[in-house]
C-alpha positions as a printed Julia matrix, in Angstrom:
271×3 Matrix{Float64}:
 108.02  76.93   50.31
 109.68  73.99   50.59
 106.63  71.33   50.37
 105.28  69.11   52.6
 107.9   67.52   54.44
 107.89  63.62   55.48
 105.7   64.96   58.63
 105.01  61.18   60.35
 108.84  60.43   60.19
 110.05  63.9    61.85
 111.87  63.82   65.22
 112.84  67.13   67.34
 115.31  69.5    66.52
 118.2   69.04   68.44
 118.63  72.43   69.34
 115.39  72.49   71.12
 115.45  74.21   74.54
 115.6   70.73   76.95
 115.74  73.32   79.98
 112.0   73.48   79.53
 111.62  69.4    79.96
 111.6   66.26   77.72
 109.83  66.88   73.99
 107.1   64.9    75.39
 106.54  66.81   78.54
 106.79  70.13   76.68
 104.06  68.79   74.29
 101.84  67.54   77.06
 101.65  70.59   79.01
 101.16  72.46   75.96
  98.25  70.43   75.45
  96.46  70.22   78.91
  94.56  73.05   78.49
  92.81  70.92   75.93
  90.9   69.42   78.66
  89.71  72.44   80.07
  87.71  72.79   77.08
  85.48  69.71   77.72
  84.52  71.3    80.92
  83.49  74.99   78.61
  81.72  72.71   76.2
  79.46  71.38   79.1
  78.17  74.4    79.75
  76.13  73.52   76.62
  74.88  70.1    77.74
  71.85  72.63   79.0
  70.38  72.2    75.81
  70.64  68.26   76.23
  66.95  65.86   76.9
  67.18  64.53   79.61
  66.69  61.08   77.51
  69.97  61.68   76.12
  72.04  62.56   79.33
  74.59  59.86   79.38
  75.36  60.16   75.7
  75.07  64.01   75.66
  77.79  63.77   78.47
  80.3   61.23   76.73
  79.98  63.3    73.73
  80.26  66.37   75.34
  83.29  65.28   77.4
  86.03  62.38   76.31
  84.53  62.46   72.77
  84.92  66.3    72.3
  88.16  66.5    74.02
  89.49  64.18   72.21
  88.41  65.19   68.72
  89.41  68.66   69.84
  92.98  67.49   70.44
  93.54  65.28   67.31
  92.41  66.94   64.59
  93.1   70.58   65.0
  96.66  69.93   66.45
  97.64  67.06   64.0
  95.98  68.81   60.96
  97.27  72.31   62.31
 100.85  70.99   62.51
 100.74  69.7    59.32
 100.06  72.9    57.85
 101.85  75.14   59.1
 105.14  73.05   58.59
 104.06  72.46   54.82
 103.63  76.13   54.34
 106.64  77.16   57.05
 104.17  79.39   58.39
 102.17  79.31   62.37
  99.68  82.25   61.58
  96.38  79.61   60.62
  94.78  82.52   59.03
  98.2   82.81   56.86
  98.25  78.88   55.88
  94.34  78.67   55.88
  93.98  80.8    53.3
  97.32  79.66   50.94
  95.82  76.23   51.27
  92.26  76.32   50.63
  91.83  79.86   49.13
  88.53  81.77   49.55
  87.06  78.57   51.37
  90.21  79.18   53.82
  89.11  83.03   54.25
  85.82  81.71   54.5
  87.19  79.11   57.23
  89.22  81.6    59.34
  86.04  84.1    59.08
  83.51  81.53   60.35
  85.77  80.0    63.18
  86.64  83.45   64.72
  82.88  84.59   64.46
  82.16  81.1    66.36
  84.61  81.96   69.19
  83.97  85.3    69.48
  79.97  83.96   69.32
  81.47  81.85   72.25
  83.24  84.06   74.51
  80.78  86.97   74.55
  78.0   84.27   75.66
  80.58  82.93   77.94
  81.14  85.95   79.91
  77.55  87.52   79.59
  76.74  84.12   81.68
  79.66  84.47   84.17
  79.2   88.43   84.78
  75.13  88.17   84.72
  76.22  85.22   87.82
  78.48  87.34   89.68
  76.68  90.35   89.98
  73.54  88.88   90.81
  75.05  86.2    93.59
  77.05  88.63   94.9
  76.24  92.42   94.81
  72.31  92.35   93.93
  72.67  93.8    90.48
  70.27  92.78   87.82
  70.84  93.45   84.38
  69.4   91.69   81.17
  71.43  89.1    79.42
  71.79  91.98   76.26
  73.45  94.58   78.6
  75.89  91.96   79.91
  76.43  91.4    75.86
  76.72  95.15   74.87
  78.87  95.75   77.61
  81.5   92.83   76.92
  81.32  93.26   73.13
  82.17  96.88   74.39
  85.41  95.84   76.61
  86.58  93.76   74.06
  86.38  95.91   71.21
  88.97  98.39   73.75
  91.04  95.32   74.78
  91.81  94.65   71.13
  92.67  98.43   70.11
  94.91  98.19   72.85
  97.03  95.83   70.65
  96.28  92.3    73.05
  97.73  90.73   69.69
 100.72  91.09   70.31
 100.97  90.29   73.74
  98.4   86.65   73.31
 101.28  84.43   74.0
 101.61  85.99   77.64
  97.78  86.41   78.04
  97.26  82.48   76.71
  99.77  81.12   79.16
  97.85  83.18   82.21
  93.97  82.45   81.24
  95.7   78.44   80.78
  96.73  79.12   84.46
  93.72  80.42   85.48
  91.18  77.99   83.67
  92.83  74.45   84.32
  92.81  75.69   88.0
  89.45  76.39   87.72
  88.68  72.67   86.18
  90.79  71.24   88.49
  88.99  72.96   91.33
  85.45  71.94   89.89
  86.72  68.2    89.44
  87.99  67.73   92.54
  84.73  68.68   94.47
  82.79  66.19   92.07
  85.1   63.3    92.21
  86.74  63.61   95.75
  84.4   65.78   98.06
  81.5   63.73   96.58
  82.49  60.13   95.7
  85.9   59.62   97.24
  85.72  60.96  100.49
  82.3   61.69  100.44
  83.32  65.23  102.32
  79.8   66.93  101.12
  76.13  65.51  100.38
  76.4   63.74   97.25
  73.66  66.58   95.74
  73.82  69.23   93.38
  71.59  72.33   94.04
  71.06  75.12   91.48
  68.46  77.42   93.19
  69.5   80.42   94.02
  68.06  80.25   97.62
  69.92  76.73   97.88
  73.58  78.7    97.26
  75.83  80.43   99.53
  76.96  83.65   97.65
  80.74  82.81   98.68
  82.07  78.99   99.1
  85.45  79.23  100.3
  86.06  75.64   99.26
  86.39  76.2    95.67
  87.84  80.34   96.08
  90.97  79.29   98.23
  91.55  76.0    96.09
  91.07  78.17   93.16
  93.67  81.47   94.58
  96.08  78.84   95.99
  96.76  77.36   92.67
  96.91  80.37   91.04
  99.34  81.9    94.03
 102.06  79.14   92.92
 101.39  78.18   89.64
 101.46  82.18   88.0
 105.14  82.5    89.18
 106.57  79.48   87.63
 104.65  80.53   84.65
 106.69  84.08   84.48
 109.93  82.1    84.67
 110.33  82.29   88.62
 111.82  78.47   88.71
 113.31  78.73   84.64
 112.11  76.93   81.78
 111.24  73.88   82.9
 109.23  75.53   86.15
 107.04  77.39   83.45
 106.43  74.11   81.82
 105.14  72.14   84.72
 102.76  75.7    85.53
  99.72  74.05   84.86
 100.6   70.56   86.39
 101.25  72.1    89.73
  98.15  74.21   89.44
  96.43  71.11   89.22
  97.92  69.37   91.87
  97.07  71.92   94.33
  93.43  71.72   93.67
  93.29  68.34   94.11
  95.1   68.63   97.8
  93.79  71.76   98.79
  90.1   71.34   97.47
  89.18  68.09   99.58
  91.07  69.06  102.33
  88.61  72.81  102.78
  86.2   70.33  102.76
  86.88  68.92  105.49
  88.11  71.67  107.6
  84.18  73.45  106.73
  82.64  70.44  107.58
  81.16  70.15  103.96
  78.49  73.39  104.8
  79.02  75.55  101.84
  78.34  72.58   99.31
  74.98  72.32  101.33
  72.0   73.71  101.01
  70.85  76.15  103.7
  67.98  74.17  104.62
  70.06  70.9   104.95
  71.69  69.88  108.6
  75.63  68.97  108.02
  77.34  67.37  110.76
  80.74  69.75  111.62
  84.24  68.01  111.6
C-alpha cells in the first residue's frame, strides 16, 4: 500500500472518461440518489410525537441527507484510496480490525433489517389496495427474506453495479414523483385539496397521477441509463428522470381535475 495520499490536495486523473460530463457533474449525479434516502428515512418519522414534528422532520430530512452524504462518502473515499482498495468490507476490516468486521457485520444486518421491513410494508400495501389479499406482516417477511435469499444465490453480486444504476432510476423517479404532488399539485398550483388522507376508504386503489409520472420517467430515463445517448446520456439518467416528474406530475393533475388526490367523499370541481 502506498499510504495515505495528500487526499484534500488531489485533482482528477486526466485520463478520466469526460464523455460522461464534467468531474463535477459525474460526481453530482453519482450522488443524487443520496436524496432519495431522506424520503426512505421518513418512512420512520411514524414513530415521531406529534410534539416533535417539525424537528423530527428537519432531522429526518436536510439533516439526515446531509450527514448521509458527508461522512460516508468523504470518510469512504478516504479509505479506500489509502488502502487502494473500493470493497468497504476489504478496507473496513484492514483499518479497524475485528471492530471493522464487527462494523461491516452490523451495517449489513441494519440494511438488510431495512429492506426486508421496507418491502414487507410496500407488498403488505399493494396486495391489500389492489387485489384484496391479506396476509400478516410475518408472511410478507418470510416470503421476502425467502426471494432474497434466491436473488443472492443467483450471484446479484456481480451484476450490483447494473442493478444500482436501475433501482437509482427507479427510486429518484419515485421521489421526484412524490415531491412534485406535495410542492406543486398542493402549494404551487394548488391542482388538488391541500389534504392528506390515509384511510383506506379515503384512497383510490389506482391514481394515475403519480403511475404515469412515475412510468414516463422511467420510459426515458432507463435508456440513457443502458448507454442509448453514450456516456454522458447515462450520466444525466437520473436528472432527466427528475425533470419529467416535475412536468408530467402537475400537469395529470390538471388534466384529472385533481380527483384521485381526493377523497371519495369530497366534491372536486373538473378542469
Amino acid at each position: 500500500m502506498g499510504g495515505a495520499p495528500g487526499f484534500w490536495s488531489l485533482s482528477h486523473s486526466p485520463d478520466i472518461n469526460l464523455a460522461a460530463g464534467s468531474p463535477v457533474l459525474q460526481v453530482m449525479v453519482a450522488m443524487f440518489g443520496v436524496a432519495a434516502i431522506g424520503a426512505t428515512a421518513s418512512d420512520f418519522g411514524r414513530f415521531i410525537p406529534a410534539r416533535h414534528a417539525v424537528i423530527g422532520g428537519i432531522l429526518l430530512g436536510p439533516v439526515f441527507t446531509l450527514v448521509t452524504f458527508l461522512i460516508p462518502l468523504l470518510f469512504g473515499a478516504w479509505l479506500s484510496m489509502t488502502f487502494e482498495e473500493f470493497d468497504p468490507a476489504v478496507y473496513f476490516t484492514h483499518a479497524f480490525g475485528i471492530f471493522g468486521l464487527l462494523l461491516v457485520v452490523i451495517t449489513q444486518a441494519r440494511i438488510n433489517v431495512n429492506n426486508v421491513y421496507a418491502t414487507a410494508v410496500s407488498l403488505a400495501t399493494v396486495a391489500n389496495r389492489l387485489f384484496d389479499v391479506r396476509m400478516s406482516r410475518v408472511s410478507w417477511v418470510v416470503m421476502t427474506c425467502v426471494v432474497c435469499v434466491l436473488v443472492l444465490m443467483a450471484d446479484l453480486y456481480s451484476k450490483a453495479t447494473l442493478v444500482l444504476s436501475i433501482w437509482g432510476i427507479v427510486l429518484i423517479s419515485w421521489v421526484g414523483t412524490v415531491f412534485s404532488d406535495i410542492v406543486l399539485n398542493r402549494y404551487v398550483f394548488k391542482l388538488v385539496p391541500n389534504t392528506f388522507l390515509y384511510g383506506k376508504e379515503q384512497l383510490r386503489a389506482w391514481n394515475p397521477v403519480g403511475i404515469t409520472s412515475l412510468v414516463l420517467a422511467l420510459t426515458l430515463a432507463l435508456p440513457l441509463s443502458f448507454g442509448l445517448a453514450g456516456p454522458l446520456g447515462a450520466s444525466v439518467a437520473p436528472l432527466v428522470a427528475f425533470a419529467v416528474t416535475m412536468v408530467v406530475t402537475p400537469l395529470m393533475a390538471y388534466l384529472t381535475g385533481g380527483r384521485y388526490s381526493a377523497s371519495a367523499s369530497e366534491s372536486v370541481n373538473p378542469i
